[in-house]
N, C-alpha and C positions, 0 to 999 in steps of 0.2 A: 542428454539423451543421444544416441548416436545417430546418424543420420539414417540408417536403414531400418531400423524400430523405429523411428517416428513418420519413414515412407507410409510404412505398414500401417500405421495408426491414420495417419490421412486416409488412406486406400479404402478401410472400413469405417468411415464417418459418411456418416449419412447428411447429416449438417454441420456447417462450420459457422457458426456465430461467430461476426465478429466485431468485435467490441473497442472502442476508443476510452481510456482513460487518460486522465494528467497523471504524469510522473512521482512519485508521492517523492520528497525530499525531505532526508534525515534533519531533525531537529538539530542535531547534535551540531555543535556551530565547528569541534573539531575536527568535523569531516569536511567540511567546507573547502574549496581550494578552487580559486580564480581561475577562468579560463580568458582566450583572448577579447572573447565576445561576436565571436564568427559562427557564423549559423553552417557546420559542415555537408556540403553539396555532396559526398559520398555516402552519407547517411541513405540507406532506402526503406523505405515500407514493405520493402518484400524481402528483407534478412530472414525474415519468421514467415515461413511458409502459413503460417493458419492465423498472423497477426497482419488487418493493415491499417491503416488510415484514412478514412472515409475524406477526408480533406482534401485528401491527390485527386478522389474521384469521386465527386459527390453523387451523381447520377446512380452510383450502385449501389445505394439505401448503407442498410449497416447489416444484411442478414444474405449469406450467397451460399446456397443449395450445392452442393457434390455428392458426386457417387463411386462405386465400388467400379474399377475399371477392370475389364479383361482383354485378354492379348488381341482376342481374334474382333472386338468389336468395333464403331465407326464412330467419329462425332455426331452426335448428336444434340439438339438444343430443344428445353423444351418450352411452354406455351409461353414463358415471360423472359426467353433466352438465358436462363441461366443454371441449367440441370444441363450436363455434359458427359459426355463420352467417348475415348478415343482408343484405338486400336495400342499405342505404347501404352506404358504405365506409369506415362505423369499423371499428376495430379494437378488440376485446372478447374478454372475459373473463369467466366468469359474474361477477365481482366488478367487474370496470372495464371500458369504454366510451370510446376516445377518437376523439370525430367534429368536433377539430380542422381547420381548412383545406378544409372542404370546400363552404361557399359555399350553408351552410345560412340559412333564414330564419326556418323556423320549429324548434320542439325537437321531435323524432322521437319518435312513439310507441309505436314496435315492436322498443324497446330489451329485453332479458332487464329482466323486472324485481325480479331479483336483485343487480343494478348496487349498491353503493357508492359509486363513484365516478365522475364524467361530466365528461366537458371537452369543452363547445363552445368553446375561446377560437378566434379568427381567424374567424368567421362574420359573417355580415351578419345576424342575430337584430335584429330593433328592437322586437316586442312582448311580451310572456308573459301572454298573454290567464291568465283563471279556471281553474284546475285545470291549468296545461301541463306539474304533473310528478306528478303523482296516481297517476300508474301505476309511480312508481318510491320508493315509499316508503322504502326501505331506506338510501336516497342520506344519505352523510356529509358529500363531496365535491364540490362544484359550482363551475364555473370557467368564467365567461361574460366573461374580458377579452377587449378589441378585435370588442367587439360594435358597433350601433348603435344598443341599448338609448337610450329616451329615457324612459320614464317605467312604473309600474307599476299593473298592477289591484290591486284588494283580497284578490284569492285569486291574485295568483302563487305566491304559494309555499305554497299547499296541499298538505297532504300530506307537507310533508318536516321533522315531527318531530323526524326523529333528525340532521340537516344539524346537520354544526359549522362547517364551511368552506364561504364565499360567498364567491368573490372578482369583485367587477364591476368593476377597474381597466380604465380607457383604454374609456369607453363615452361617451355623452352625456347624460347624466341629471341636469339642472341639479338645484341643493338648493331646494326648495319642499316645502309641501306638498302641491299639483296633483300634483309627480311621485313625490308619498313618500305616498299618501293613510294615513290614522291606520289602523291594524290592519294594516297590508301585513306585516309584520313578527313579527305575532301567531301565526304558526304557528312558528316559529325558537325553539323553548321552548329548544333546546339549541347553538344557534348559538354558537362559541364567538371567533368569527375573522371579520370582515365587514371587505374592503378597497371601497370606491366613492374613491378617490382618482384624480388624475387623470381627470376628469371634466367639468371646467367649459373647459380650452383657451383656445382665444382667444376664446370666445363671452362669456366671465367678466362680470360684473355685478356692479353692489354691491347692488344689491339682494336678492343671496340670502342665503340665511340657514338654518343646519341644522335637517333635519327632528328634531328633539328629542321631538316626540308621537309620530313613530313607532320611532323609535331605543328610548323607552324601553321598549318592550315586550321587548327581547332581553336578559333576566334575567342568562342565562350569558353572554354578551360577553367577552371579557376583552382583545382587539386589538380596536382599531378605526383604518383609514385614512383619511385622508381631506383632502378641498385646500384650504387656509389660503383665508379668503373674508377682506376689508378690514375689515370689520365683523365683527369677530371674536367671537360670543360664545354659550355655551354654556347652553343653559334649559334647565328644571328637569327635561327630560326625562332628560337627561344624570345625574343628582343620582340617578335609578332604576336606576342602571346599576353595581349594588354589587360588582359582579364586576371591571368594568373598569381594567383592570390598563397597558396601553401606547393610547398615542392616539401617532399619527404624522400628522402635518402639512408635513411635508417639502415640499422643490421639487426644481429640477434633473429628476433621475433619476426620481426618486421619486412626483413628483406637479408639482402645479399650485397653486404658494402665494404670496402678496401678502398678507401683514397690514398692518395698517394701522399700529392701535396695539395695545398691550398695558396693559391695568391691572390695578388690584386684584380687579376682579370679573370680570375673563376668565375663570378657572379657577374663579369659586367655586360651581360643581356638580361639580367635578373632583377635589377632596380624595382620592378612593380611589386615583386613577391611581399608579404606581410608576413608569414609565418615560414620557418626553416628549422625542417628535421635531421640532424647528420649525427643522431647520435649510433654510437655502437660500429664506429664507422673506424677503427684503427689509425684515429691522428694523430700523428705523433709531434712533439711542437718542436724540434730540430727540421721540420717538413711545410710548416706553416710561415704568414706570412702576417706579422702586426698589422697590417691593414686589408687583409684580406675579406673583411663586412665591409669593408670600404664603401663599395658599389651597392649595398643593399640600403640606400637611402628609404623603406617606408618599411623596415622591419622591426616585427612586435612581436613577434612572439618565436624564442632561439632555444632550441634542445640539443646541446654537444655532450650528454651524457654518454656514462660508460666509454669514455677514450682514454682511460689510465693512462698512458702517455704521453696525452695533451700537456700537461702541466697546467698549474695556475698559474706562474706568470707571463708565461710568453699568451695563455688565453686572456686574462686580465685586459694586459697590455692590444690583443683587439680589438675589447670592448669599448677601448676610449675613443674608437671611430664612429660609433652609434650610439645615437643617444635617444633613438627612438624607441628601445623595446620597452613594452612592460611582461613581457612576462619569459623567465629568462630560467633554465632548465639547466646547472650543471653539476651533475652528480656523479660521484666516481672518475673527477678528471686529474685525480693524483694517485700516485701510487701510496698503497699504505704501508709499506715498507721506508717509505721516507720517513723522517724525522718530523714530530709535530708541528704545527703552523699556526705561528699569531698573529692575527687579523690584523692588518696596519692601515693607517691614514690610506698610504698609498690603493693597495685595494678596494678598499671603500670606494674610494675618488675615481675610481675607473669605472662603477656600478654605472649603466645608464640613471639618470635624473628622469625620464618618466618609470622607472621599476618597479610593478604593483606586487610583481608574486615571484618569488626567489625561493629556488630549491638546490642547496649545497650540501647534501647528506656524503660521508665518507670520504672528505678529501682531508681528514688526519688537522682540522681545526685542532687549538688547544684553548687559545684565551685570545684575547682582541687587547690591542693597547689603550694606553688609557685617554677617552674624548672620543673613539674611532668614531661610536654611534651617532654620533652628533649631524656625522658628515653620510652617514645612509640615506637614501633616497626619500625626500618629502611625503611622498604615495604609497610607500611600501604597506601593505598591508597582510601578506601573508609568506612565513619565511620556516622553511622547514631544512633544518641546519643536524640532523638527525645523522648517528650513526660515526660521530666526530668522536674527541675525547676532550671536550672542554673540563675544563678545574674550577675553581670556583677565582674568581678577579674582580679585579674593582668595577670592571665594564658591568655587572651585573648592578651595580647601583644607579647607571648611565640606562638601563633599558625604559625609563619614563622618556626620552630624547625621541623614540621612535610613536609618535603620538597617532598615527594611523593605525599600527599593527593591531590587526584583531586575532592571527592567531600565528604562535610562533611554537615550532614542534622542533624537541633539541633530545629526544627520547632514542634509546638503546646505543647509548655510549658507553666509555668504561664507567669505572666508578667514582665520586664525589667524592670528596672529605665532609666531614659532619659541616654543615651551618652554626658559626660559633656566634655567641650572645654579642658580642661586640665586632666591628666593621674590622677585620684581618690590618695591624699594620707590617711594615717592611722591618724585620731582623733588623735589631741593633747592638753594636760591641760594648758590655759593661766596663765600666774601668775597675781594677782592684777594688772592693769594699761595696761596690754598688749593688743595690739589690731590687728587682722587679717587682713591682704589685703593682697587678694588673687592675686587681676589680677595682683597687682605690685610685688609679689614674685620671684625674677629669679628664684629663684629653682623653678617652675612650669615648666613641663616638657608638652608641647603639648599635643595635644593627636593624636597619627597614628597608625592605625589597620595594623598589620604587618600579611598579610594571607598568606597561606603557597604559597608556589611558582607557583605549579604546579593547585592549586584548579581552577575550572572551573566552580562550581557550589555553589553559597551559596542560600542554601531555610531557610528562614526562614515567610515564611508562615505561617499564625496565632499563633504567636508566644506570642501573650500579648503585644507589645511593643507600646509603647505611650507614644510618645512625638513630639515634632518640627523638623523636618527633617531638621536641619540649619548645618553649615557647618560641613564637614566631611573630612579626610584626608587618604587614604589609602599608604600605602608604594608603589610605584612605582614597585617594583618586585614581580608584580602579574600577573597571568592569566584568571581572572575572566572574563568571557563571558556571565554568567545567575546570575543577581541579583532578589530574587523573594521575595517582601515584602507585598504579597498579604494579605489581612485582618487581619491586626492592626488597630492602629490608631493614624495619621498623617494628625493632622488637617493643615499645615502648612508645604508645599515645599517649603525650599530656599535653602538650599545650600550654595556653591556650594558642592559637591562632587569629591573630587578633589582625580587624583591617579589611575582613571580607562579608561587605556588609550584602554582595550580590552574589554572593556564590551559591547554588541549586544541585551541584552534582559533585562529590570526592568518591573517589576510587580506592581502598586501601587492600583490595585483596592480593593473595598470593603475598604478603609483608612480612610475615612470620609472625604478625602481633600478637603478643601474648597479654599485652594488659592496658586499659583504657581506662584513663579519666574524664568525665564525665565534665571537667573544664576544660577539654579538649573542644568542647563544641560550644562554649558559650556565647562565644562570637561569631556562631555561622546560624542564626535564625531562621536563615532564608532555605535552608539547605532543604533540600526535596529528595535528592536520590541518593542513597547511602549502599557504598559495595565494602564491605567486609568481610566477603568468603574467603574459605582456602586459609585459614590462617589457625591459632594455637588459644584458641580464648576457653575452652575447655575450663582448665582450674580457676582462673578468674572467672567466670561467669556464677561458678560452684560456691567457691570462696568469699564472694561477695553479693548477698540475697539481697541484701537491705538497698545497696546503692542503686539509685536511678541515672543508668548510664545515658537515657537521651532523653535528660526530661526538659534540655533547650532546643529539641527541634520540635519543635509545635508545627512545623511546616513538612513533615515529613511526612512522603504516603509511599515509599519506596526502602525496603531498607533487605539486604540479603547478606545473614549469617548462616550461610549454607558450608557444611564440611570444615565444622572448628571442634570438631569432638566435643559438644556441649552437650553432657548428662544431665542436664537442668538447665531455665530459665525460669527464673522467678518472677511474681508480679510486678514485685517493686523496678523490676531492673526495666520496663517497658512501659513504665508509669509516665504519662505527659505526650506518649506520641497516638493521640489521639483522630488523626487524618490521615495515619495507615491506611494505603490501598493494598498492596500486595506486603508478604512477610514469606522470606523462602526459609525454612528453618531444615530443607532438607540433609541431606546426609550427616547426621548427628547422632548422638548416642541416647537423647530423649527418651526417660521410659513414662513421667508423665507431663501432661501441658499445663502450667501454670498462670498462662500468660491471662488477663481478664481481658475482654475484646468487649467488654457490653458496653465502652466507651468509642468502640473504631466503628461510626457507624456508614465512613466510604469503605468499610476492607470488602475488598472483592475476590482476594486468592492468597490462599493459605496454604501450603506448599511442605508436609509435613514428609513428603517421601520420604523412603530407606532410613526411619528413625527408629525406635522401640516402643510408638504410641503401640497398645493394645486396645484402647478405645480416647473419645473426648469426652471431658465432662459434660453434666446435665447443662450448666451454665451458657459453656460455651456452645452446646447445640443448641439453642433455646435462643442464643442472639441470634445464630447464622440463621435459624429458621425465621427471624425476624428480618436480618439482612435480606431473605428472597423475595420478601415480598416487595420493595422497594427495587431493588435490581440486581442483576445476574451474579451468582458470588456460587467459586473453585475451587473445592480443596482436595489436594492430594496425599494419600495416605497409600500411595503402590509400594509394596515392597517392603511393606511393616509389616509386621506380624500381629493383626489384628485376632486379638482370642477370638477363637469359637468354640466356646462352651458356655451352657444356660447362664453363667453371672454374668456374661454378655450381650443376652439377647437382646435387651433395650437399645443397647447401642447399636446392634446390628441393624434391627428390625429399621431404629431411625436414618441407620447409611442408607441402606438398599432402596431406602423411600424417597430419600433426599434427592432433590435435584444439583445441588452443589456436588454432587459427587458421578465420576465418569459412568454412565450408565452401562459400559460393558463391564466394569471393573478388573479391565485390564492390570495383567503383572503383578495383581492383589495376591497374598499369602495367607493363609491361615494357620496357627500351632495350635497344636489341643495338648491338653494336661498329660498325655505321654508322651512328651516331648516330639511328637508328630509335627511335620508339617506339610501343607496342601497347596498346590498352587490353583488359585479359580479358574475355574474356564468357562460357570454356567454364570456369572453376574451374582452369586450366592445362594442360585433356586435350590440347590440340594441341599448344603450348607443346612439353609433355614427352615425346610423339610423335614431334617432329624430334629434340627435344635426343635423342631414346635410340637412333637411327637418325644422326642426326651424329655422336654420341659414341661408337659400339658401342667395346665390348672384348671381341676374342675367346676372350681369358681368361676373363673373367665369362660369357660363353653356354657355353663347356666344361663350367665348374663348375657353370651352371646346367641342363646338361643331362644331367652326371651327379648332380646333388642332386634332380634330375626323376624320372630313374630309381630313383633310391634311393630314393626317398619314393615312388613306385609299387610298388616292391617290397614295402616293409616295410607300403602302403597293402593291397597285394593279400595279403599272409600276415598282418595283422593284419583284414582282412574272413573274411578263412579260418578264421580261429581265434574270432572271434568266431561269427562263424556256427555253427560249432559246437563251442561256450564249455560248452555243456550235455552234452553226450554227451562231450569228453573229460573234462571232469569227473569224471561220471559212470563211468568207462571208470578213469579214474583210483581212486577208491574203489571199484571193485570188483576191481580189480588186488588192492589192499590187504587187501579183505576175503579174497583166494583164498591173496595170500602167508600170513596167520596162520591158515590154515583155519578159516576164519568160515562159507563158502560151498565149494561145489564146483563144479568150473568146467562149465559147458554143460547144469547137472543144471537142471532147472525140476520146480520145487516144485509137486506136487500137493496135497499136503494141508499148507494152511497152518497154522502155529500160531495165526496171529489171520485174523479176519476183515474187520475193518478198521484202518487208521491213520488217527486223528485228525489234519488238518493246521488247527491253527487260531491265534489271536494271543493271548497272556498274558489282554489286556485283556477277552475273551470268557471267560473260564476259568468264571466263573459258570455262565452258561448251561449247558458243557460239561457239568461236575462234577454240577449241579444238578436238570438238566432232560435233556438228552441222554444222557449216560452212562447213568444210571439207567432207562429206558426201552429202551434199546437191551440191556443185560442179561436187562431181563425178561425178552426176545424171543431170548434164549439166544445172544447176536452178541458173539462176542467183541471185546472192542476193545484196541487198543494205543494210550493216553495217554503221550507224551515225557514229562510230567511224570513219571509212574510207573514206566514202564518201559523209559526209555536205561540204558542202559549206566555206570557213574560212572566220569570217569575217561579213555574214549574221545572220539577224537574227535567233534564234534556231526555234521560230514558222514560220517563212518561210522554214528552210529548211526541217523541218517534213512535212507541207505539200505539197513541192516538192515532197517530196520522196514517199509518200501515193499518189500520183498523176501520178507518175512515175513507179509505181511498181500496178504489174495483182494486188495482192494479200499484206496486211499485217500481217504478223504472229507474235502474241499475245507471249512471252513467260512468262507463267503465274507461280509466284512464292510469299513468304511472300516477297520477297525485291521490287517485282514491285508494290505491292498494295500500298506500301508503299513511292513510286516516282510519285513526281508530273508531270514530265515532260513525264514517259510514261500512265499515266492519260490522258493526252491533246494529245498525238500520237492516243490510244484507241477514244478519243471520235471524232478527226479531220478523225481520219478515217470510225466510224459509221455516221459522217456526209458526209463525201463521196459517200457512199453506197446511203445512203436515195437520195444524190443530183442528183445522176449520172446512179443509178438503177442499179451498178452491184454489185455482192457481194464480199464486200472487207475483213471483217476482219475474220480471225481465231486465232485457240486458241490450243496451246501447253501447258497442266497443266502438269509439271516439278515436282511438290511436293503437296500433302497431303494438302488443308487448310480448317478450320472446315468455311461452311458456315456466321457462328457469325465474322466473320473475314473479309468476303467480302461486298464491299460499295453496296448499290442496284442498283448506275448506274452496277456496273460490275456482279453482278447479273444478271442483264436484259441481257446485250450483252450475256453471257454466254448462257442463255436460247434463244435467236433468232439467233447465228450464231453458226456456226462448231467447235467442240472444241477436242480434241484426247491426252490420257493419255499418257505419256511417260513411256516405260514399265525401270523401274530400272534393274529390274533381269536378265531379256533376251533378250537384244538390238538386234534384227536380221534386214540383209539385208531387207527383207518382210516389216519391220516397215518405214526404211528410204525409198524404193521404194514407197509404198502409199504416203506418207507425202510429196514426191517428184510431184506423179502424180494429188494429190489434189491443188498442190500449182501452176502448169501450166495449172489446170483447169481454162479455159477463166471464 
């Protein structure tokens, strides 16, 4: 998004949530790729304007209020400080500030100066006179790229202490000391990250040379950027810099680098460094010096990529001075105009002995001699040798040697020769009369890819390779789980592949495959992700109904023959993968679905786009519908031409219902029998508005207007009897209490046996027994507790309303635990029907706790608001309370 649309989208946010999650990491182990294990101190939480990290600043919760700012207004804060306002048109935070793009020249005064963090980059900024950030002490954060910065006073940077991150990439600030004067630097006590790279442009000189007296003042440093100058060399200012940990020098992207030469005493103030960037940086190895790392005794991690005229051997020959890297970056340090290169002892041996991650793409490899691997680095573990033109040699039988590697990427090279049935030997001269045969040779030795132990990933993704994917044998002591033979070409799957007893994931799309044996997969059980798109299986799939082409992945829930011109798939041909989650069959020439899914009871997305479905069978709607009720299940049909005419309407009427299906139905088509076609736009309201008017049946309006009827009926005597659910009830137990002479019929009780009934929930019983009860005693009020005195034995709704019958008065004890009991529900409403029957007034109401209206039911609503109800004072229980409560409850 470009920076000034997303000013704008700040500018009109009313609130900016902001939210911390972990980083989700691909499963995919071939994406995997080692770093040094350094936590980068350039990294900031305020790269993303509206993302930060509650972590830097815990105090500011996770939720920070902004507003709509205008030119002419003033900061403002409001009651909890953190609603703001300011006359420019940053956008701010009492912790962050960004006045990005706005075409500033000087830095703004009238920032909160609370700020942490501040981004002027995209400004026209070219000075920082004395003190220009004095009033923002707090500041960690400062980001002054694509300024027009040209040189610095002695107190720019006053004041900011606590600054870790400076970045002044893409300014104009040549390296002197005029624009670096000695102390500029000297207030940065804590500075931990200083980028001034990309800085010198086309204006470059060789007469510059790094400010090192002012460099060395920033104690904490630990990154530093900066643009490779010809005269390459680091003074003793550097040597004071015991923190500093990565020095990057890069070009390209990166920065602005031309070295000239490299020697022994480049680096020798540099010794502490662990990390070093010089790629892209024009080294030329007629310019360089075999021991030029010399001086970098604690370096681990070295990128001399993209230096085409480095060479490898005069760089090799470097490396044999360090033997601490592990992770070592040289890609593009040959020219590919040179003549191919095999890999020898020699090379090897010069590899640092701690080497975890090695990246040698495009320096014109062809093959390695034979044993070379033997002598690779112990650790090596991840090696991406990509973009070479390796052949096929004997070293590939030598890759179990490398017993660490988990993932080795050797992908978009030229092209292979077929993989022959027997191990390649060396051309030999026949004599006169002699004559070859091969297959009958004992000495032919198999042929078994022997991969290193521990590998997990082999890509070889466009690699050139073409030929017959016929049988293949792997050594059994492997780990492979991602095989990825995406765009070659592989007119011909058979197989078997035999040896991969862990592998989860093959890749065959974009291969040209036109035909599959179905013992092609006998030996990958395990397999789970199947990519088959983009390829030519059309006639094969047609051709052969009967075959079950994957009926040995039982472990399969992933499989995409999407855009193979497949006019058909047959049941038999998808017979045995019964753990199918997803099935993409889209862009194919399908006119109907054969597949039976009443066995795939994980599929969750079915993917029929751009085919020639005009509807699904009964079958298979009838599982999906059985699929939703268990869990979420996708299927797409955009861009088929689903009929809309009445021999369709079942199918329709079930889409448009279905939840499986996009509820706008978007990109959907429809063709009608004159070859018409429609694109939707109302989700099919119109659509299915003609069909149910072209289609009527006046059988179905009959039955639908006697099922109308009847459901109005049973609708009107089931509101009736709800309505009043509580009085026949009610009506009902006192039938019962009159049949056993309990009661006598129309007699109303004037002297009751109790005075009051207790209606309260188990979970209160304390209070009751403790506090209430006892009090209420003193005051000579009889009471009737259900604990105490039901009935044993009776029913509980008889003996409620004995008790409401027996007693002046019921008193409500109203809490969250009774709203929540059904049975003092039916005491409450036996006795509001009391009242109404009997005409006196029965129920009251003791509210016990605090509850927010949204909480109470509206019958208990209503009672609240037509009968008597009195707060229980928590704080000051006095006599005065229990007396009223006492003289209300013996009110006749």
């Amino acid at each position: 998004m470009p920076q000034r649309v997303r000013q704008s989208l700040l500018r009109n946010t009313l609130l900016i949530y902001i939210t911390v999650s972990s980083v989700t990491i691909s499963a995919d182990v071939c994406s995997e790729k080692l770093s040094d294990g350094a936590v980068d101190p350039c990294i900031s939480p305020y790269q993303d304007t509206v993302h930060y990290s509650p972590k830097f600043f815990p105090q500011v919760g996770t939720k920070i209020k902004a507003v709509t700012l205008s030119d002419d207004s003033k900061w403002k804060f409001g009651n909890k400080g953190d609603l703001i306002e300011k006359e420019y048109q940053c956008v701010c935070t009492p912790i962050f500030c960004d006045c990005s793009w706005l075409n500033l020249t000087t830095v703004p005064q009238n920032l909160p100066k609370s700020i942490v963090a501040l981004n002027l980059a995209q400004n026209f900024i070219r000075d920082l006179p004395n003190c220009s950030f004095c009033n923002y002490t707090n500041l960690m954060h400062l980001d002054l790229t694509r300024n027009e910065l040209t040189k610095f006073q002695v107190g720019s940077f006053w004041g900011l202490a606590n600054l870790t991150i400076l970045n002044l990439y893409n300014n104009t600030i040549f390296y002197s000391s005029k624009n670096f004067p000695a102390g500029v630097f000297e207030p940065l006590r804590s500075l931990r990250c200083l980028k001034i790279n990309r800085n010198l442009h086309a204006s470059y000189k060789r007469s510059f040379s790094y400010p090192d007296l002012a460099l060395a003042n920033l104690v904490s440093l630990e990154s530093l950027y900066l643009d490779g100058i010809s005269d390459l060399n680091f003074g003793k200012g550097f040597g004071k810099l015991t923190k500093l940990r990565t020095l990057v020098l890069a070009g390209h992207l990166e920065g602005f680098c031309q070295v000239g030469s490299l020697t022994n005493k480049t680096f020798r103030n540099l010794g502490q460094i662990t990390s070093l960037n010089i790629s892209s940086c024009n080294l030329r190895g007629e310019n360089v010096s075999s021991d030029m790392f010399k001086p970098l005794v604690n370096l681990i991690s070295l990128d001399v990529s993209f230096n085409l005229a480095l060479g490898l051997s005069i760089f090799l020959a470097a490396l044999k001075n360090v033997n601490t890297i592990e992770v070592l970056r040289m890609n593009f340090i040959d020219s590919s105009y040179l003549p191919s290169v095999t890999i020898t002892q020699y090379m090897v041996q010069c590899l640092p002995s701690a080497l975890r991650t090695l990246e040698a793409q495009g320096n014109n490899f062809e093959s390695m001699a034979q044993g070379v691997l033997q002598y690779m680095p112990p650790n090596l573990s991840y090696v991406d040798v990509g973009g070479n033109r390796f052949l096929y040699g004997a070293y590939i039988q030598e890759l179990k040697s490398l017993r660490n590697l988990k993932v080795l990427k050797i992908n978009a090279g030229n092209d292979l020769h077929n993989i022959p049935k027997y191990v390649p030997k060396m051309s030999v001269c026949l004599r006169p009369g002699e004559v070859r045969t091969n297959d009958a040779d004992p000495m032919l030795e198999p042929l078994v890819i022997r991969l290193p132990p521990k590998l997990l990933c082999l890509d070889m993704r466009n690699a050139g390779l073409k030929y017959l994917l016929s049988e293949l044998t792997f050594d059994d002591n492997n780990s492979l789980e991602s095989l990825l033979l995406s765009q070659n070409d592989f007119p011909g799957v058979y197989g078997p592949f035999k040896g991969l007893r862990k592998v989860k994931r093959l890749t065959l799309d974009q291969c040209f495959v036109n035909e599959i044996n179905p013992y092609f997969f006998k030996e990958m059980d395990t397999l789970e992700e199947l990519e088959i798109n983009d390829n030519q299986l059309g006639g094969f799939f047609q051709e052969n109904p009967n075959i079950s082409i994957f009926k040995y992945l039982k472990k399969l829930t992933y499989i995409d023959l999407s855009n193979n011109a497949l006019p058909v798939v047959h049941t038999r041909q998808f017979e045995g993968v019964n753990n199918l989650e997803e099935i993409n069959l889209s862009q194919n020439n399908m006119w109907t679905f054969f597949i039976n899914i009443s066995a795939m009871d994980k599929l969750r997305v079915l993917n029929l786009s751009r085919t020639q479905h005009s509807s699904l069978p009964l079958e298979t709607r009838q599982h999906i519908d059985f699929l939703l009720t268990s869990h979420e299940v996708k299927v797409d049909m955009s861009y088929t031409p689903i009929l809309c005419e009445c021999s369709n309407r079942d199918f329709l009427t079930w889409m448009t219902k279905s939840p499986a299906f996009d509820v706008t139905f978007a990109n959907y088509v429809c063709p009608f029998d004159d070859s018409s076609f429609k694109e939707i736009t109302d989700a099919f309201q119109t659509t299915m508005r003609n069909l149910n008017l072209k289609c009527a049946d006046y059988t179905v309006l009959f039955l639908v207007v006697v099922c109308v009827t009847l459901s109005l009926v049973i609708f009107v005597a089931g509101a009736v009897l709800y309505r009043f659910r509580w009085r026949l009830r009610y009506m009902y137990y006192a039938a019962y209490l009159m049949f056993n002479g309990k009661i006598q019929k129309d007699k109303k009780l004037q002297n009751f046996p109790f005075d009051v009934f207790m209606s309260y929930a188990n979970e209160d019983e304390e209070f009751i027994l403790e506090e209430l009860l006892p009090e209420l005693n003193r005051r000579n009020v009889k009471v009737l507790v259900h604990g105490r005195d039901f009935a044993v034995g009776e029913f509980i709704g008889t003996n409620i309303l004995t008790a409401i019958k027996q007693s002046r008065k019921t008193l409500v004890i109203l809490t969250s635990y009774l709203i929540k009991s059904h049975w003092c529900n039916f005491e409450i409403q036996m006795a509001n029907v009391e009242s109404v029957n009997t005409g006196r007034p029965v129920l009251m109401f003791l509210i016990l706790e605090a509850i927010h209206t949204t909480k109470l039911t509206s019958d208990l609503l209503y009672h609240l608001n037509n009968n008597t109800y009195t707060m229980y004072p928590h704080e000051e229980t006095t006599g005065l309370f229990w007396d009223k409560l006492a003289r209300d409850l013996l009110q006749p």
